[in-house]
C-alpha positions as CSV (number, residue, x, y, z in Angstrom):
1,X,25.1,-8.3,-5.2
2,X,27.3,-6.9,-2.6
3,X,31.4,-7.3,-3.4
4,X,34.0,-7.8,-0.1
5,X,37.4,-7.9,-0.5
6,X,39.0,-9.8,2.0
7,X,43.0,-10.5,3.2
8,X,44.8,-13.0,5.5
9,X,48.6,-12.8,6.7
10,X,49.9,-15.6,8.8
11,X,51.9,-14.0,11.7
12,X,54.3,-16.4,14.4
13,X,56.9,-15.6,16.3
14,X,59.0,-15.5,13.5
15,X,57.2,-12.5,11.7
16,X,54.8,-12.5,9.4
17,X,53.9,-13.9,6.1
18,X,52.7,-13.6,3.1
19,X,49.5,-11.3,2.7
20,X,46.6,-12.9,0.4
21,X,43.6,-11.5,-1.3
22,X,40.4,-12.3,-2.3
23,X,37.5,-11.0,-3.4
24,X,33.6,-12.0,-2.6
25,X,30.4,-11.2,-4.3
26,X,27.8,-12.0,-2.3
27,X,24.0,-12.1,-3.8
28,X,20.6,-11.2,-1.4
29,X,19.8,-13.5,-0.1
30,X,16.5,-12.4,1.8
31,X,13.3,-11.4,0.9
32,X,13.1,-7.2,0.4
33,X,12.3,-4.7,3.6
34,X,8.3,-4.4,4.4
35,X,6.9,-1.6,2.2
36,X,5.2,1.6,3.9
37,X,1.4,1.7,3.3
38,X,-0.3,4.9,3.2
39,X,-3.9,5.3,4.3
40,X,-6.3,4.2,1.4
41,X,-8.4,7.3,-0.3
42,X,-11.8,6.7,-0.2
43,X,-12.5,7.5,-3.7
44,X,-16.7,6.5,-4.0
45,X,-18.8,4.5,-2.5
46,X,-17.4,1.2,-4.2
47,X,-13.5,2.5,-4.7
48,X,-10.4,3.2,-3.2
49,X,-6.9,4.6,-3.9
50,X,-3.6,2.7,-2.5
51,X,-0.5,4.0,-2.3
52,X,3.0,3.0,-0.8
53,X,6.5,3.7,-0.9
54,X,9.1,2.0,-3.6
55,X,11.3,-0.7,-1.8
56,X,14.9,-0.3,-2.0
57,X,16.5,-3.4,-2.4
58,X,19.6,-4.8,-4.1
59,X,18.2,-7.8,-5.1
60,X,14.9,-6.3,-8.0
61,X,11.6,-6.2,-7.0
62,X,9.6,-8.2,-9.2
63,X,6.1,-7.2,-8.0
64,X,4.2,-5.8,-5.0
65,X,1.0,-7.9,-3.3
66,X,-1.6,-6.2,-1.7
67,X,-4.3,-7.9,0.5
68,X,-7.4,-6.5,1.4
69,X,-10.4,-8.2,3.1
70,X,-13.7,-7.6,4.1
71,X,-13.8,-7.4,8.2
72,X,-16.5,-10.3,9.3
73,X,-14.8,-12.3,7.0
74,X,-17.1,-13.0,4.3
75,X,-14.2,-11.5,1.7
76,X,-10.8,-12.0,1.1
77,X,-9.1,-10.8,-2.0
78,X,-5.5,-10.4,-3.0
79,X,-3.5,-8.1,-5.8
80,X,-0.9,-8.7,-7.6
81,X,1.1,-5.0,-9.3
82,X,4.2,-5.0,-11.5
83,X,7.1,-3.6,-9.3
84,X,6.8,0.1,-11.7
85,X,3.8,1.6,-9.4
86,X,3.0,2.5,-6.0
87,X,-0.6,3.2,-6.5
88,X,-3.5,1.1,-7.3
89,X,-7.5,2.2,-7.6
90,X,-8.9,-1.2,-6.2
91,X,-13.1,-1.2,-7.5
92,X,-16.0,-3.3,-6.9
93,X,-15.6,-3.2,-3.2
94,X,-19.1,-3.7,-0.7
95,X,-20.8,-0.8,0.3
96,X,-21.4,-0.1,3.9
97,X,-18.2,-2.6,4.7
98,X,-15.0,-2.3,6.7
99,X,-12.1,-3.6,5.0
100,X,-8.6,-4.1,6.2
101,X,-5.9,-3.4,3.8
102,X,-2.1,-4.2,3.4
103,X,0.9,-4.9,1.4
104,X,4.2,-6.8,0.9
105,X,7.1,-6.7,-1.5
106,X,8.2,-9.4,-3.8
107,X,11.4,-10.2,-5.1
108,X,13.2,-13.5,-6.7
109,X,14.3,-14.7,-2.8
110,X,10.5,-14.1,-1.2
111,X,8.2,-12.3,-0.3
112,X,8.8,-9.4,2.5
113,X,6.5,-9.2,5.9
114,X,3.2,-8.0,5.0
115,X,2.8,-4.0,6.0
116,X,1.0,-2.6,9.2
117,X,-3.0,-3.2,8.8
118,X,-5.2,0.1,7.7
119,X,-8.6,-0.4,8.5
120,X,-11.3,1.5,5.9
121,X,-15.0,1.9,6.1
122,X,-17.8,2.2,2.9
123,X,-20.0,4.6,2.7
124,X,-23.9,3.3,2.1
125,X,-24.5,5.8,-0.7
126,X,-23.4,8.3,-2.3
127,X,-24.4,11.3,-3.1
128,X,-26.8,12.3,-6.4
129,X,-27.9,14.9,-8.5
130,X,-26.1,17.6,-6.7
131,X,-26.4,20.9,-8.2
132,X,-26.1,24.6,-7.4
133,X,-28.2,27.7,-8.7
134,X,-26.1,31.0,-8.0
135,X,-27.6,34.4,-7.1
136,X,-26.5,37.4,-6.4
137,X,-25.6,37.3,-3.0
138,X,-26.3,33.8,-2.3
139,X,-25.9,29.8,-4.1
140,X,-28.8,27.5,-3.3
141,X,-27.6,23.7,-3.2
142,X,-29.6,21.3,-4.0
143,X,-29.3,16.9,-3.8
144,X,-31.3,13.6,-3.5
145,X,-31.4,12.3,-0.2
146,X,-29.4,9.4,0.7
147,X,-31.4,6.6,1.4
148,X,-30.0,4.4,3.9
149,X,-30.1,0.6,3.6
150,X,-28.6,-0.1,7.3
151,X,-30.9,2.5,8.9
152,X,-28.5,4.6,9.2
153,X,-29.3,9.3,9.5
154,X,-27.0,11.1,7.1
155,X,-26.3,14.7,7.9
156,X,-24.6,17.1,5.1
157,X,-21.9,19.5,5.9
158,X,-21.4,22.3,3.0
159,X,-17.9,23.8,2.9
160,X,-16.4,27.0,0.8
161,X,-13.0,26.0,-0.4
């Protein structure tokens, strides 16, 4: 908790008085701040990565709560971590979903306001049986098609990192 120390003198026309102390300690007595989400990592198909800041608060953080839910509806599912991490791998998600994602901070007074929305979108696929046969002068790539179930036309980018 928070301590204040606190003094009080009577003054009249007279002059003034005695000068008397106390002290206070004063215990939070509010839910902890809102904690900063950071955009989810789309790890697969079915998978993402969640991470947020640690909440500062005087009062312990006893865990933090993260909501995430499937746009049209059809899926709401909620979280619960100890108050030790700020990341979370959250599986078994839809493919070919958009979800909305975010989190609050819990401590023995409440529950904080519930962090600004990130919005996320599935992939269909993934993916397969990538592989690479290197030459000389050149690397021929090679993968399965991704075979859409939402009629949807993938297009590959290749990168050199």
């Amino acid at each position: 908790g928070l301590e204040y120390s606190l003094s009080i003198q009577p003054e009249n026309i007279l002059g003034k008085g005695t000068e008397m102390f106390v002290s206070a300690l004063l215990n939070e007595t509010r839910p902890p701040e809102t904690p900063q989400l950071y955009p989810p990592v789309l790890l697969n198909s079915t998978s993402i990565r969640v991470e947020w800041n640690e909440v500062e608060c005087t009062q312990r953080i006893t865990s933090y709560v993260i909501q995430y839910n499937i746009s049209d509806g059809s899926s709401s599912n909620e979280v619960i971590t100890n108050a030790e991490t700020t990341s979370i791998v959250i599986t078994g998600l839809s493919r070919y979903s958009l979800y909305s994602i975010s989190i609050a901070a819990m401590n023995s007074i409440g529950t904080s306001l519930f962090s600004e929305i990130f919005t996320f979108f599935t992939f269909d696929s993934e993916l397969t049986d990538l592989s690479a046969v290197v030459f000389t002068t050149s690397v021929q790539l090679s993968w399965e098609e991704i075979i859409s179930n939402n009629n949807i036309t993938y297009t590959y980018e290749v990168a050199f990192i």
